[in-house]
Each structure stands twice: as C-alpha cells, then as structure tokens.
C-alpha positions as CSV (number, residue, x, y, z in Angstrom):
1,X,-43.3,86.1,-112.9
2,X,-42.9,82.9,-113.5
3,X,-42.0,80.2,-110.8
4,X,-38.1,78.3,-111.3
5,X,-38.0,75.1,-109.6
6,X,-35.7,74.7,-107.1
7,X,-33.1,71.7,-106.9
8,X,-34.8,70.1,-104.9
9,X,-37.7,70.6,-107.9
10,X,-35.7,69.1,-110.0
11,X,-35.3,65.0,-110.3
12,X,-32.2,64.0,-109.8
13,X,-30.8,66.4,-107.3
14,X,-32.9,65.6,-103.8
15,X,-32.8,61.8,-105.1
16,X,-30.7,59.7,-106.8
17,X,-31.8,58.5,-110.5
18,X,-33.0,55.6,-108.9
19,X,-34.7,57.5,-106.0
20,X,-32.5,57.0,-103.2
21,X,-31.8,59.5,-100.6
22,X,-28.2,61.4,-100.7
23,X,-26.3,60.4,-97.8
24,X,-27.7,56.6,-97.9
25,X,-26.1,53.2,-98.6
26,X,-27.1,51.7,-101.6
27,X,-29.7,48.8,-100.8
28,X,-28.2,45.6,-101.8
29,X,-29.3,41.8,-100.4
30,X,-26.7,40.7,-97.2
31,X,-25.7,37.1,-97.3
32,X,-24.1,35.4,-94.9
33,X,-20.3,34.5,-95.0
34,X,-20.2,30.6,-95.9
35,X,-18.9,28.5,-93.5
36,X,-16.0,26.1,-94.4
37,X,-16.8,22.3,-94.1
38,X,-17.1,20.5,-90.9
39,X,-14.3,18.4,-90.4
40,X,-14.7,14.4,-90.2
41,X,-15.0,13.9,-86.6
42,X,-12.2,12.1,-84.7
43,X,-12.4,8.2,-84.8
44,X,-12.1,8.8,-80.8
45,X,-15.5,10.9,-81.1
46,X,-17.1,8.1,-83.0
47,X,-16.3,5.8,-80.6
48,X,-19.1,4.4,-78.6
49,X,-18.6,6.5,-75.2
50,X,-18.1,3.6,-72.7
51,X,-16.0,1.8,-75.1
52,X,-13.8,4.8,-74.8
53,X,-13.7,5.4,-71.2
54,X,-12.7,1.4,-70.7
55,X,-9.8,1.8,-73.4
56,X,-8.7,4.4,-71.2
57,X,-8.7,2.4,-68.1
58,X,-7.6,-0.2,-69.2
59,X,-4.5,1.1,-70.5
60,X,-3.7,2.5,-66.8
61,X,-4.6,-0.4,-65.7
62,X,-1.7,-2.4,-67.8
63,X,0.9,0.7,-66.5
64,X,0.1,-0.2,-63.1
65,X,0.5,-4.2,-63.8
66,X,3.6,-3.8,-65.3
67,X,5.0,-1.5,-62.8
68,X,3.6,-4.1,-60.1
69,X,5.1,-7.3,-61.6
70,X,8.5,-5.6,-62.1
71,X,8.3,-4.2,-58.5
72,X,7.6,-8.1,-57.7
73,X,10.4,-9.5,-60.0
74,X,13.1,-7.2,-58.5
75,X,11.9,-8.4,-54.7
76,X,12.6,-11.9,-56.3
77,X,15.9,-11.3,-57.4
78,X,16.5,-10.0,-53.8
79,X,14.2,-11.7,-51.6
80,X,15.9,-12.3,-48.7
81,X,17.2,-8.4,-48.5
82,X,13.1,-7.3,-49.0
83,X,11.7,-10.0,-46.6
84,X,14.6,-8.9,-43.5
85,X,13.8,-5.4,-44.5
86,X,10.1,-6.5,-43.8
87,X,10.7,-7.9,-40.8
88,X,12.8,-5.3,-39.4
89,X,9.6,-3.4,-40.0
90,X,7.5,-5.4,-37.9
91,X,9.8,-5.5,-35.1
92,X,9.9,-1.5,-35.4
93,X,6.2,-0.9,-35.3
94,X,6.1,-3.6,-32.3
95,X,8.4,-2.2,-30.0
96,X,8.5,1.5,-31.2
97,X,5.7,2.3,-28.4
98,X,7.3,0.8,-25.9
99,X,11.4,2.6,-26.9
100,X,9.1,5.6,-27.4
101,X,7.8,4.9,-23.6
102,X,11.0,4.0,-22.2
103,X,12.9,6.9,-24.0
104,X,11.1,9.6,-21.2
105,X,13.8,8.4,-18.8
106,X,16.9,6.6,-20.4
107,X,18.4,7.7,-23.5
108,X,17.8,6.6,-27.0
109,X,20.6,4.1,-27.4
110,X,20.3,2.8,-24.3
111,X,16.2,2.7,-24.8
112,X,17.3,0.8,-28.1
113,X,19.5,-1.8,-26.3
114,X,16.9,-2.8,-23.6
115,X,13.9,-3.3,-25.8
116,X,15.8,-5.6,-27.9
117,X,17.6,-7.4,-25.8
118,X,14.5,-8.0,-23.6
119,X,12.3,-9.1,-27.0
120,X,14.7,-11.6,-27.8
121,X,15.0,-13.2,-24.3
122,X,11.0,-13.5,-24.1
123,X,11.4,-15.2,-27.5
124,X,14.2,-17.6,-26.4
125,X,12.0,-18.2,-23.5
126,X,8.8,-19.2,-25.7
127,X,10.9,-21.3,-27.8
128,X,12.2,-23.4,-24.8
129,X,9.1,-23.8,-23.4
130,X,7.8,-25.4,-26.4
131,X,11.0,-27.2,-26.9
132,X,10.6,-28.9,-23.9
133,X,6.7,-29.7,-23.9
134,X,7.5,-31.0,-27.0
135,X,10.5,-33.3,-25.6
136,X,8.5,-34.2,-21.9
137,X,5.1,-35.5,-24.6
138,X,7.3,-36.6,-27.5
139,X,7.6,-40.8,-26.4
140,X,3.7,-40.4,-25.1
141,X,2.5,-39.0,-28.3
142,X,4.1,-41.5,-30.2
143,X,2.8,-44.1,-28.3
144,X,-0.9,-42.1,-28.4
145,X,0.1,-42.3,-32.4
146,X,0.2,-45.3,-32.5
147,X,-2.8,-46.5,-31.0
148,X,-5.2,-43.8,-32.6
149,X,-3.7,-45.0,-36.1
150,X,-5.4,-48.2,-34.8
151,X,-8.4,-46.6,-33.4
152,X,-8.9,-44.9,-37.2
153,X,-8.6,-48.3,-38.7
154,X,-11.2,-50.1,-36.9
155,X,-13.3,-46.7,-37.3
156,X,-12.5,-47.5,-41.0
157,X,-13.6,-51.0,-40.9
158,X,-17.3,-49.9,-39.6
159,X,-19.7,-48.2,-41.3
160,X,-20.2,-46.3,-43.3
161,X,-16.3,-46.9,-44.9
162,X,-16.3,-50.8,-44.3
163,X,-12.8,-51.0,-45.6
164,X,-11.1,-53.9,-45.4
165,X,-8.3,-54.8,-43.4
166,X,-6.8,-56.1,-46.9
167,X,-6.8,-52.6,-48.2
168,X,-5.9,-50.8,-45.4
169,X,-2.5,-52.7,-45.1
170,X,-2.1,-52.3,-49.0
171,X,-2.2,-48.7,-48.3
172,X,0.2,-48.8,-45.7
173,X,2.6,-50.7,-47.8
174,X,2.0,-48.1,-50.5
175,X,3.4,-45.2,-47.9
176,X,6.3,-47.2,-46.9
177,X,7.2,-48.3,-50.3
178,X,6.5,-44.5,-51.6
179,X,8.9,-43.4,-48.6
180,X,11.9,-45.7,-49.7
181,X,11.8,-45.2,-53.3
182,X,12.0,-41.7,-52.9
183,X,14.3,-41.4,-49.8
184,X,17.3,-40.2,-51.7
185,X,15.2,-37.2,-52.6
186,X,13.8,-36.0,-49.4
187,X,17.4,-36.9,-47.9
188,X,18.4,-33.7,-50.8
189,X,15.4,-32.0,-49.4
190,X,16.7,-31.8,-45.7
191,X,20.3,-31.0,-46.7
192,X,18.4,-28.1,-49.1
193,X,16.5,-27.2,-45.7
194,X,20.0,-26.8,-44.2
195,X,20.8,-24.5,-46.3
196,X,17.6,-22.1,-46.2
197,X,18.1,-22.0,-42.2
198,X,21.6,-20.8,-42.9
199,X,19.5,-18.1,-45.4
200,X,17.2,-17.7,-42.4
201,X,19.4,-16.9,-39.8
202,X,21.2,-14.8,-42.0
203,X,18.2,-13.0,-42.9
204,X,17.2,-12.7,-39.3
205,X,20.4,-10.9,-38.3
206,X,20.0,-8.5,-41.3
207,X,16.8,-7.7,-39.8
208,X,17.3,-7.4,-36.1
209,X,20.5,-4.7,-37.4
210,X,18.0,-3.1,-39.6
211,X,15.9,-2.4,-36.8
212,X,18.4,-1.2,-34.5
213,X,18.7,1.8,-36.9
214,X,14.6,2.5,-37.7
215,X,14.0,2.4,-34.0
216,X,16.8,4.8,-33.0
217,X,16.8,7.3,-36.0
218,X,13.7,5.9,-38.1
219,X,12.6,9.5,-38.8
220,X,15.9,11.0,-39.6
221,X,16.2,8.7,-42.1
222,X,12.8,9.3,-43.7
223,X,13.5,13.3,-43.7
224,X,17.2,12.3,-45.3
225,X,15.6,9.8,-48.4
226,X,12.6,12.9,-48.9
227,X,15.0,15.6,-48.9
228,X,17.6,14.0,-51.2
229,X,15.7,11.8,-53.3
230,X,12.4,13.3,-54.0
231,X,12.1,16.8,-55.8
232,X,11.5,20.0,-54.1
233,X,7.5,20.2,-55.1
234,X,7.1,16.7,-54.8
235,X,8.7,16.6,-50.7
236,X,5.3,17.6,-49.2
237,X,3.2,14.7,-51.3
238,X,5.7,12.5,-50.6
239,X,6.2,13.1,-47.1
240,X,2.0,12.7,-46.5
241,X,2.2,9.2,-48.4
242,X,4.9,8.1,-45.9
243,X,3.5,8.9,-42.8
244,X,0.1,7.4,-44.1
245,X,1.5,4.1,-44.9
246,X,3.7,3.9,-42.3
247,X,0.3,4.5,-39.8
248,X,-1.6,1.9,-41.8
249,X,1.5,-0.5,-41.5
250,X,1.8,-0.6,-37.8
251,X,-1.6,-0.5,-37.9
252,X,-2.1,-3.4,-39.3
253,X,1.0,-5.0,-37.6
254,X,-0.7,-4.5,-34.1
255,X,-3.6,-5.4,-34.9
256,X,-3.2,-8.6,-36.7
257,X,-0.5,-9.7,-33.6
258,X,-3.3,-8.9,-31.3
259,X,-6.0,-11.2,-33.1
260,X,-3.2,-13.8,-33.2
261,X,-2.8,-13.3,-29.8
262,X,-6.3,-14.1,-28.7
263,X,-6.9,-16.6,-31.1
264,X,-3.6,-19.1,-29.3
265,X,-5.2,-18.0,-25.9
266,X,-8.6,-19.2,-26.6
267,X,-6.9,-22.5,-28.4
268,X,-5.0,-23.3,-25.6
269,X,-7.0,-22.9,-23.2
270,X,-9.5,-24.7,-25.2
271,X,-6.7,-27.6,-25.7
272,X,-5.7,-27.8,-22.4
273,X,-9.2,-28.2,-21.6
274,X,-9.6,-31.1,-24.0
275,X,-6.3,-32.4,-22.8
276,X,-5.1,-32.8,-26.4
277,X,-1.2,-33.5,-26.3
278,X,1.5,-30.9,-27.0
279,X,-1.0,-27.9,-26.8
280,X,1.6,-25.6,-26.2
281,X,3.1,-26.1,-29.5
282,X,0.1,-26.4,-31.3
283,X,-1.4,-22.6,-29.4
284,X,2.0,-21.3,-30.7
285,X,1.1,-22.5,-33.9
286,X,-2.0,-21.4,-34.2
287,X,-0.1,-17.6,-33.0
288,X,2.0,-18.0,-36.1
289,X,-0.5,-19.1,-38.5
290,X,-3.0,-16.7,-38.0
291,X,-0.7,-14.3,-39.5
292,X,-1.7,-15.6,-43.2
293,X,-6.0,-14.2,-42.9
294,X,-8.3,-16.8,-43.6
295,X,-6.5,-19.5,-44.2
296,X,-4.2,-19.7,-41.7
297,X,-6.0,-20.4,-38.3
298,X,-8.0,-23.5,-39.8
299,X,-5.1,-24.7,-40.9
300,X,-3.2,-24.7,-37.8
301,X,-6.8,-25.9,-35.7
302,X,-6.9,-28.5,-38.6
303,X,-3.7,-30.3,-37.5
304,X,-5.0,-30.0,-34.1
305,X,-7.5,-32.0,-35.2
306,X,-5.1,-34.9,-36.2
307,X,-3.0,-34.8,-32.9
308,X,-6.4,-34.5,-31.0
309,X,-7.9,-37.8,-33.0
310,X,-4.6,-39.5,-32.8
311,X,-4.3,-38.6,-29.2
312,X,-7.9,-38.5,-27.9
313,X,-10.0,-40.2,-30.3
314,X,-12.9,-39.1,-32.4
315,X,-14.7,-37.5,-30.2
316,X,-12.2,-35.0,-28.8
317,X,-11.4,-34.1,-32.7
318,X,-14.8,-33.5,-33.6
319,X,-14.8,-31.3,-30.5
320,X,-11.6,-29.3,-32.6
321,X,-13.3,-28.8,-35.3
322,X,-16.5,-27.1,-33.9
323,X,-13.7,-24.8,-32.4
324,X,-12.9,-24.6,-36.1
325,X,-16.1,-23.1,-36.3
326,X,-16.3,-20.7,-33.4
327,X,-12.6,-19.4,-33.5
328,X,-13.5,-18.5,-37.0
329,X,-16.6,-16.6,-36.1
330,X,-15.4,-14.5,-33.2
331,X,-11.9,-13.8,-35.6
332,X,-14.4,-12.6,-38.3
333,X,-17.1,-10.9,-37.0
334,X,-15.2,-9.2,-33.5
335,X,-11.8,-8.9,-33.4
336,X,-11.1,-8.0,-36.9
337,X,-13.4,-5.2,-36.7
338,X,-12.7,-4.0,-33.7
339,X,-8.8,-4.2,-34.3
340,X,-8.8,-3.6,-37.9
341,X,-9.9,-0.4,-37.4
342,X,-6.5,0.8,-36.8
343,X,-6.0,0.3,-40.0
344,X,-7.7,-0.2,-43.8
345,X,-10.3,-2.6,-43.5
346,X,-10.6,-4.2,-46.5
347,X,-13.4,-6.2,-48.1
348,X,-13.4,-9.9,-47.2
349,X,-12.9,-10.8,-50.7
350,X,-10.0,-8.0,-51.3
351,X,-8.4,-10.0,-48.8
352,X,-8.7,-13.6,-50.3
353,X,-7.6,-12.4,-53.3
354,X,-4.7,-10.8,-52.4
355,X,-3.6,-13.8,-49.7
356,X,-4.4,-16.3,-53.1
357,X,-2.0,-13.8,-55.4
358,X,0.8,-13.7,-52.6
359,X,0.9,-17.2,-52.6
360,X,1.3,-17.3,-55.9
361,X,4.0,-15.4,-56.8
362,X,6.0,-16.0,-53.2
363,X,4.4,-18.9,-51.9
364,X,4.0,-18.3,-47.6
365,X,6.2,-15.3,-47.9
366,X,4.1,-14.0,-50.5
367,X,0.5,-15.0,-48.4
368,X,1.8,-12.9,-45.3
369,X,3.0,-9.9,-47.2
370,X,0.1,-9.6,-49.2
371,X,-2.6,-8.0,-46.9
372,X,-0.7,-5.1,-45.5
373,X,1.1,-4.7,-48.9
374,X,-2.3,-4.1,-50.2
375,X,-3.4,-1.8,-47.1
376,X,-0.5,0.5,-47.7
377,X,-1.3,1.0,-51.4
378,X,-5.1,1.6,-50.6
379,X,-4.3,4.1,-48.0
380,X,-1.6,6.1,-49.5
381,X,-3.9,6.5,-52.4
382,X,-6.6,7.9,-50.2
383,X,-4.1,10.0,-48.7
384,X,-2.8,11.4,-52.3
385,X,-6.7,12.4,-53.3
386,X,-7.0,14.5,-50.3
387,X,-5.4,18.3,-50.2
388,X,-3.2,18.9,-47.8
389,X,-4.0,20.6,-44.6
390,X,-3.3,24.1,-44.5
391,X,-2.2,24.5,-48.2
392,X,1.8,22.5,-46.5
C-alpha cells in the first residue's frame, strides 16, 4: 500500500514558503525611532555659571537699592516727622521697663504720667547743672583761654615749629579779617539756627506726644496696623518681624545709652581728676557723642583736649589724649561686647560703613540712625529665614 504524505509531509503546509513557523511574526530588522534635533541650548545655559549666579544677584541687589534710596528720599521730604517718630522710640524702649514696673501698682495712665514727668525733670536738672558750671567757669575759662593761646605760641616759637612771631600774628590777622568779611553770613547762619530750634522744639513735642501713646497702648497699636494693613497669610510673618526688630531696637537703645553712660563717668571722673575746666559739660558731651559709634567719643575727648591745653597746658592735654586711647579700648573690646549682646553685633567695619553712609545722606541725623537702622534690617531678616515655632 503505498505511503501518502501527510500535511505536515508536504512543503508548504508545516512551514511557510520561506520556512517560517505558522503562528510566528515575520522576522524583520527593528530600528530605533529617530529622535528629533536637540534644541540650541538657552543663551542662559551658555553662560559661564558664576557669571550667571552674579547677574542674578546683582539685579536683587539694585531692587533692594532702589527700594532703600526711595525709603531714604521719602524720610527727607519728612524728616522732622521720621526723626520725632525716632525719638519717641527711644524714649519708649528707655522707660518702657520702668511704666512696665510701675504699672503692678498704679494704673496705666497714671504709670504713663509719672514716668514722663519724672524723665523730663531729671533732664531739666542735668541741663541746669551744666548751665550753671558753664556760667560759675565761663569768665575763668576765658581768662585760662587766653593765656594758653599764649602758652601755644611760645610752644610754637620753639622747636621743632620755630615759627615766628611775624607769622603767628599774620595768622591771627587772617582769622579776624576772615571773621569780618564774612560776618553778614554767619549773622544769617544764627538767625537760620533760630529757626531749626523752633523745628527742634517742635519736633521734640511731636515726640514726647508720640510716646505717650507707644508707652500706654504700644501693642494695641501694633495688633491694629497687622490686622488691617497686612493680609491674612502674611499677619503671622509680619507679626514675628515686628517683635524681632522691635527687641533688637531696644536692644540696641539700652545698650548704646549704657556705654555712653560709662564712657562720661570714666571722663569725668578722669577730668575732674585733671582739674580740666567745665568738665561737666564736656562728660555730658562725651554722653551725647558717643551715640554716633566710633567717631563720636574721640571727637568729644578731642575738644577736651583743647579746653584741657588751653586751660592746663600741654601736659594735661597730652594726658586727654592717652585717655583717647584707653576710653577707646575698654568701649571696643568690653562694653560693646558685653552690652551689645542684647542686640546684633555687627562687624566693626559693618558699623563704619554704615555710620560713613548715614552721614552722608543725613549728615549727624543720618550717623546716629544708621547703626540700629542697620540692626533691625539684619535681624528681621534672620528672623524671616527661620520657621516659625509651632507651625503659628
């Protein structure tokens, strides 16, 4: 019998014509899809990296100028509103521990009235004290003027200087001619000073009414400006920037009248000592000056040095500037870092700047305000980079 192939005998059927299996996919080569062109980088990528990252800053950095020097030109326009304001300030972060003290046993208003009233009668009282060391020395110290004027001219006549008497009264004639050719325009200069004490004691009563209302209700009206000014998600930002600058501003404000403080007791005592004339006016101006940092205090123990060599002679004044010296050393190496600690201490050279630029743009104003202008800002950005406490 003979054998019939089965289909799977047969070619074709099991396999394709080509010999593939039923059922299979056809071979055939894969190629990958084609990627479209890279795009020309961004002329920001092909910027040198650090070239970038200083564009960047320096473009903040110009925001934040501008926003400071219009800040600065607005104050200008209104300077004697911003600088009252200020000093209202100062007299609140002064006598807010002691109202806060008094406030356990007498009421607010009447807490209020007796801290004022008692500041300004320990004022008066400095200022008459000095008024009248200055009126019981005036006629001696003009007399003492007199005679060390003298003294420096036959200290100018020896070696090293060897100046001659010719020249020295050719100087002098220089001064007095100088003083009558221009006397019409420092007589306009006094009347002009009239008018800024009429500024200043405007300006002074602007701030004592100021303070009035920070001491009695200071933090009612911080809660009222946050809650209606600022927006809801903002409050709680806001509200941590306030209290921080206000911290660093009494801070400061303490601290700085405590190193004045010590600086007129240790010049007075050391001007008593020396029995240089008027050394009560000159400690209280040392007090005042030191409020400008660094350049202040020699300044004021630098006219000491005058009165001292027109009152004492040489040697005395040689002994006020060595107390230059010391004053200077113990301000900058103990009390400002031990009082300063209250609030930001800055670098030494953060601090010259910033006295140099206040001067600047506001002159003395402008030196004062500068340092704790400057704290605030440093702080309260310090602040703002830290989350809040408790998530609120």
């Amino acid at each position: 019998m003979a054998h019939t192939g089965g289909p799977a005998d047969k070619p074709g059927r099991g396999r394709g014509a080509r010999g593939v299996v039923l059922g299979s996919r056809p071979s055939h080569t894969v190629r990958a899809p084609r990627r479209a062109p890279a795009a020309p980088a961004a002329a920001a990528e092909r910027t040198v990296p650090w070239l970038r990252v200083a564009a960047a800053y320096a473009w903040r950095l110009i925001l934040v100028g501008v926003v400071v020097y219009g800040v600065f030109t607005i104050l200008g326009r209104f300077q004697l509103i911003a600088v009252s304001l200020f000093l209202a300030l100062v007299i609140t972060s002064v006598l807010r521990p002691v109202a806060d003290l008094l406030n356990r046993w007498i009421p607010r208003g009447l807490t209020v009235a007796v801290v004022l009233v008692g500041s300004i009668l320990v004022l008066f009282t400095v200022l008459a004290l000095v008024g009248n060391a200055v009126a019981g020395e005036s006629a001696k110290l003009v007399d003492e003027f007199h005679g060390g004027i003298r003294e420096i001219q036959r200290w100018l006549e020896r070696p090293p200087f060897r100046l001659s008497p010719r020249k020295l009264s050719g100087l002098q004639q220089q001064i007095a001619s100088y003083v009558s050719s221009h006397q019409a325009k420092l007589i306009n200069s006094a009347v002009s000073g009239l008018g800024r004490i009429v500024e200043l004691v405007t300006g002074a009563a602007l701030a004592l009414f100021s303070s009035v209302f920070f001491l009695h209700s200071g933090e009612r009206l911080w809660r009222w400006t946050r809650d209606q000014l600022m927006p809801r998600n903002a409050r709680e930002a806001w509200d941590r920037a306030g209290h921080t600058a206000w911290r660093t501003f009494a801070g400061y404000t303490r601290g700085i009248i405590i190193v004045a403080a010590t600086n007129a007791v240790l010049v007075g005592i050391a001007l008593v000592v020396l029995r240089v004339p008027l050394a009560l006016p000159l400690t209280l101006l040392e007090f005042v000056a030191t409020f400008v940092p660094l350049v202040g205090s020699p300044i004021a123990l630098a006219v000491a040095t005058v009165v001292a060599l027109a009152g004492r002679g040489p040697l005395t004044a040689a002994a006020v500037l060595l107390l230059i010296v010391v004053i200077g050393q113990i301000e900058g190496h103990v009390l400002h870092p031990l009082v300063m600690s209250w609030a930001v201490r800055l670098h030494p050279l953060v601090v010259a700047v910033s006295v140099l630029g206040g001067s600047i743009v506001a002159g003395v104003i402008g030196a004062v305000v500068a340092v704790p202008f400057i704290s605030v800002v440093w702080a309260v950005t310090q602040a703002l980079r830290r989350p809040a406490r408790g998530g609120g």
